[in-house]
C-alpha positions in Angstrom: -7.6 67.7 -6.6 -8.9 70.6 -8.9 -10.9 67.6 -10.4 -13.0 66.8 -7.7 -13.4 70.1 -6.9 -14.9 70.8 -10.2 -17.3 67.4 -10.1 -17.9 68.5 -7.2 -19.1 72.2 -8.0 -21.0 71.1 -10.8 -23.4 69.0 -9.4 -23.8 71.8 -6.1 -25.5 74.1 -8.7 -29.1 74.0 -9.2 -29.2 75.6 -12.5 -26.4 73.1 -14.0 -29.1 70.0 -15.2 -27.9 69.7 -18.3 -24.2 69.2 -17.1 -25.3 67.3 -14.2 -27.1 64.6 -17.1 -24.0 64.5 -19.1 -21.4 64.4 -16.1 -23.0 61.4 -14.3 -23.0 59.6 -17.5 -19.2 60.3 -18.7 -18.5 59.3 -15.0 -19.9 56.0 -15.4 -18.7 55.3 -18.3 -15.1 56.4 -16.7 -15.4 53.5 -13.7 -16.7 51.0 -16.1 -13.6 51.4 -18.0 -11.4 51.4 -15.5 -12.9 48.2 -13.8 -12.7 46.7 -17.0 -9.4 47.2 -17.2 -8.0 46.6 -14.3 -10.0 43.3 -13.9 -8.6 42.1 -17.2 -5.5 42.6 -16.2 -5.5 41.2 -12.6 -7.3 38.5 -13.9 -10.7 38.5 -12.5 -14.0 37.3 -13.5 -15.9 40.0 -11.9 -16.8 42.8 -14.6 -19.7 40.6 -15.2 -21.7 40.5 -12.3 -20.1 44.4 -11.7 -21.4 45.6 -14.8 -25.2 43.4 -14.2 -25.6 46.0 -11.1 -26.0 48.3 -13.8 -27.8 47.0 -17.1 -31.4 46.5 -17.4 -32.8 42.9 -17.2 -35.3 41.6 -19.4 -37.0 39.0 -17.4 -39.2 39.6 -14.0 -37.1 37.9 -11.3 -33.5 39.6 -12.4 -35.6 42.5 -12.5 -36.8 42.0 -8.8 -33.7 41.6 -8.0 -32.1 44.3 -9.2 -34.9 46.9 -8.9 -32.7 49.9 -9.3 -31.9 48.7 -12.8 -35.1 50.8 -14.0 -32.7 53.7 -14.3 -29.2 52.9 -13.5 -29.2 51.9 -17.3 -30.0 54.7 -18.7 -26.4 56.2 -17.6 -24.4 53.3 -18.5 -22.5 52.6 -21.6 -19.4 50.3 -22.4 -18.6 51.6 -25.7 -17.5 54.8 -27.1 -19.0 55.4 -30.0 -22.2 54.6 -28.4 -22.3 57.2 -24.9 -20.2 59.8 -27.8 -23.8 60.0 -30.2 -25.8 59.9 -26.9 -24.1 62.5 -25.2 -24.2 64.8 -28.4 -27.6 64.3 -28.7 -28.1 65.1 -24.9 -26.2 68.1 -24.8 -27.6 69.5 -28.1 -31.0 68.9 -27.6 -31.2 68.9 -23.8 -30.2 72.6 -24.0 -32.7 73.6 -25.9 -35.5 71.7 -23.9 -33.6 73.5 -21.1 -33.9 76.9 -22.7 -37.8 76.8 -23.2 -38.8 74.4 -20.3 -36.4 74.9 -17.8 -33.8 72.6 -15.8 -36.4 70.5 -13.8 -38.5 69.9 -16.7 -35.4 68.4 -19.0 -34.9 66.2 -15.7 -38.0 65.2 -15.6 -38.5 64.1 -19.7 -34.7 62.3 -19.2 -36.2 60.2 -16.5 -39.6 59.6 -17.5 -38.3 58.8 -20.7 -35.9 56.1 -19.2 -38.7 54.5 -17.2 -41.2 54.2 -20.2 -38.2 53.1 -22.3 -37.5 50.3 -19.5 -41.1 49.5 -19.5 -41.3 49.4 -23.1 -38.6 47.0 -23.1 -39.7 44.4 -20.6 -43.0 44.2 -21.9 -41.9 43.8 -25.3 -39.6 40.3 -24.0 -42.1 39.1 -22.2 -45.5 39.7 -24.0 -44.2 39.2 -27.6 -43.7 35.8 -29.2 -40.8 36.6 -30.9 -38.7 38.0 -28.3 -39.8 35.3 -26.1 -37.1 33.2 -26.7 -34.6 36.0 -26.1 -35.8 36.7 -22.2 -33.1 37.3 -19.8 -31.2 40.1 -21.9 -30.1 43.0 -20.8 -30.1 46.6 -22.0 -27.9 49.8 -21.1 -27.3 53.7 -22.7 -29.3 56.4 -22.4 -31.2 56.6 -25.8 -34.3 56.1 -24.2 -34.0 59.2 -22.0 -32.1 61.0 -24.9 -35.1 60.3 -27.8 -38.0 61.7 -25.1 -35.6 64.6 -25.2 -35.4 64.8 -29.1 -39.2 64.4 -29.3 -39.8 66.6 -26.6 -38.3 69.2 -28.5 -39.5 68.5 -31.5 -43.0 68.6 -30.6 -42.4 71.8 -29.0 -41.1 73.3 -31.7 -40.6 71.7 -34.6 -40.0 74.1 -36.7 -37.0 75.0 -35.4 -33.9 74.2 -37.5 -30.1 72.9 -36.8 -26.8 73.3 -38.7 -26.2 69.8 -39.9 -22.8 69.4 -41.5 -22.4 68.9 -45.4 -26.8 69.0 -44.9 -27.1 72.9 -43.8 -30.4 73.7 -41.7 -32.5 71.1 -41.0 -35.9 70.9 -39.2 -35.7 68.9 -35.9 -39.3 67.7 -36.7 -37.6 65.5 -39.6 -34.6 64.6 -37.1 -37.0 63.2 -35.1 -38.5 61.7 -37.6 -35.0 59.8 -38.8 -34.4 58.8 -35.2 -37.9 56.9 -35.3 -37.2 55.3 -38.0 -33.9 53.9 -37.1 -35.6 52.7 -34.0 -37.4 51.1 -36.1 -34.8 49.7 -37.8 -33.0 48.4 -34.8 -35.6 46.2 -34.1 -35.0 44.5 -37.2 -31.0 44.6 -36.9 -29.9 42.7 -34.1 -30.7 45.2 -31.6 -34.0 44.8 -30.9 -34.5 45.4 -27.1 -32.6 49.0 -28.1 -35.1 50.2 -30.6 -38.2 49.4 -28.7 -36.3 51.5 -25.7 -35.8 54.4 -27.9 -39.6 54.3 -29.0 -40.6 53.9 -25.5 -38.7 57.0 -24.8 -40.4 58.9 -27.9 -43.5 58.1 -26.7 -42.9 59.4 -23.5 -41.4 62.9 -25.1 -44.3 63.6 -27.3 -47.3 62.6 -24.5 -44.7 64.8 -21.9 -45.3 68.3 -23.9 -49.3 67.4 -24.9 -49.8 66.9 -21.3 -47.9 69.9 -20.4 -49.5 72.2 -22.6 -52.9 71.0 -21.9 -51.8 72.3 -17.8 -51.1 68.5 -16.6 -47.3 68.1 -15.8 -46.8 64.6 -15.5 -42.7 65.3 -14.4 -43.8 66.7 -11.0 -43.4 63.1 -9.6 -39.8 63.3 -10.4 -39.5 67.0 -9.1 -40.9 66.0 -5.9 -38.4 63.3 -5.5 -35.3 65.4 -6.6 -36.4 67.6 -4.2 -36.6 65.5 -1.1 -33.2 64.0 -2.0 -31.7 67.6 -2.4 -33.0 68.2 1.2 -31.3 65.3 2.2 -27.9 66.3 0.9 -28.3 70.2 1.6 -27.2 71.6 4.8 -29.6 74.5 5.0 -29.1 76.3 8.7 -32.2 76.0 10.9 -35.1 79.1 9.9 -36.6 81.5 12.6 -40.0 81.1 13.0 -42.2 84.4 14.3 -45.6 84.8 14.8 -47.5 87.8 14.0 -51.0 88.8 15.2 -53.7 88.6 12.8 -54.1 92.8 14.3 -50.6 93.3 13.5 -51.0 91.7 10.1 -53.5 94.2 8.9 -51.9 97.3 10.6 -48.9 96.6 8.4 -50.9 95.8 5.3 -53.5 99.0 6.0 -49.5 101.2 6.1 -48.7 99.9 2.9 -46.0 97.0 3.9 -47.6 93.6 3.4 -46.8 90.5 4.4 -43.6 88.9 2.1 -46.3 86.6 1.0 -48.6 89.4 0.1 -45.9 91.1 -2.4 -44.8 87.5 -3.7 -48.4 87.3 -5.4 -48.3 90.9 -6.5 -45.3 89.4 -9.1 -47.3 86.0 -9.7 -46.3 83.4 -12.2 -47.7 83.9 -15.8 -51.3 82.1 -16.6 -51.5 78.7 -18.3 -52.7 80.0 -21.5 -50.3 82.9 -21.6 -47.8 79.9 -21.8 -50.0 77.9 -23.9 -49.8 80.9 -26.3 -46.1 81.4 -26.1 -45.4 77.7 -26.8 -47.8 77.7 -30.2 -46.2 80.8 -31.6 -42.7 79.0 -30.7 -44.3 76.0 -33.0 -45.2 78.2 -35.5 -42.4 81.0 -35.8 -39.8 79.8 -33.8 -37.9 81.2 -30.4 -36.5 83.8 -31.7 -40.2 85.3 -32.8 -40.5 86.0 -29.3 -40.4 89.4 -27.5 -38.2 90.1 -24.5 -41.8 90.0 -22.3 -42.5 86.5 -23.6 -39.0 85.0 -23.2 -39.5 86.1 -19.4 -42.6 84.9 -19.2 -41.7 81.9 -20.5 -38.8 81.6 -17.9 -41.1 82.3 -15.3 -42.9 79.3 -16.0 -40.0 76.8 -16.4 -39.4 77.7 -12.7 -42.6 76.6 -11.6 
């Protein structure tokens, strides 16, 4: 089916991150619903311990026993409304982390983001007296992954301004700010374990682009990982290996044809304060104050 074949194509792209994040989401959202469904009417009992597979335990031994929790919840949702505002969010935001910082780098916040949300969330329900009582719930959604995104950008650049409807252009410095505060809020509204999740995840999006623009990028963890799993799931045709004399080496370089390595350096990745540079003015003035040179530059980078 044409379907598949699409699903399929999309995630076989390595530029597609974005639509990879949203895609896996919307498609478990799509089984959960089904399951749902179809267990309701055959009359089984079993969406519960399906759907605990999936969400995010509070207390220590359902989280040893479902390990894999840590991020499986932060692509599952059950209702509408809530994976509609996430995915918006995601798709808005995540492209333009995605524009400045690359694919593997709007990865990496989603993830890190869901892991210091999930730790956020476990210590909170065990540490803290007043959740205490509450131990053994669960969380799911991807707001946690989605707020490091919202604060990643708006650290960034938080100058930079969105069409809001019936609001006009808004800052994305305040609607960070808004989304902290209905964290906040959540905490004192019957959804507690979900706002300390979304501040876990803000927390994680602000320390992210400090720690990148001071030359420390704490998502290479992640990128390693994606990359050995890629390898795993690639079939890349075995390489030719030749060996050249160290004499034949330096007869080529002394005729003017180095090594491929040799003319890789000669187009070298831009310097760490170049970028550093590039991503104050973008703080200051904006992406669109950038010249041609920079935006390349800038691209450059994200590839690293």
């Amino acid at each position: 089916m044409s379907v598949f074949n699409d699903i399929r194509t999309a995630f076989s792209r390595r530029d597609n991150a974005l639509n990879q994040l949203l895609l896996i989401n919307v498609l478990v959202f799509v089984f959960l619903v089904l399951t749902e469904a179809i267990m309701f009417l055959s009359g089984a009992q079993y969406y519960p311990n399906i759907i605990r597979q999936f969400a995010l335990p509070s207390d220590l031994p359902g989280l040893l026993r479902h390990p894999w929790t840590v991020l499986t919840y932060a692509f599952t949702h059950e209702k509408f409304l809530h994976i509609f505002f996430n995915l918006i969010n995601l798709y808005f935001f995540g492209a333009l982390v995605r524009e400045y910082l690359g694919d593997r780098r709007l990865v990496s916040v989603y993830i890190l983001g869901a892991l210091a949300g999930a730790l956020f969330f476990v210590l909170a329900y065990n540490l803290l007296p007043a959740l205490s009582p509450a131990l053994g719930t669960t969380v799911i959604g991807a707001s946690a992954g989605v707020t490091a995104i919202i604060m990643a950008a708006a650290t960034l650049m938080p100058e930079y301004q969105f069409n809001l409807i019936l609001l006009g252009p808004v800052r994305i410095k305040y609607i960070a700010a808004v989304v902290i505060v209905l964290s906040v809020l959540a905490i004192n509204q019957g959804n507690p374990g979900g706002g300390i999740a979304h501040i876990g995840g803000a927390v994680l999006g602000y320390i992210f682009i400090r720690q990148l623009r001071a030359g420390r990028d704490l998502g290479r963890p992640v990128q390693a990982v994606g990359d050995w799993v890629g390898r795993l799931f690639s079939k890349r045709p075995n390489l030719r290996v030749t060996h050249r004399t160290p004499a034949a080496a330096s007869v080529a370089t002394a005729k003017g044809t180095a090594p491929a390595a040799s003319r890789k350096a000669s187009t070298s990745q831009p310097a760490e304060e170049e970028i550093d540079l590039i991503l104050d003015k973008i703080s200051h003035s904006g992406y669109e104050s950038l010249s041609k040179e920079e935006k390349q530059k800038l691209f450059k980078a994200s590839q690293q």
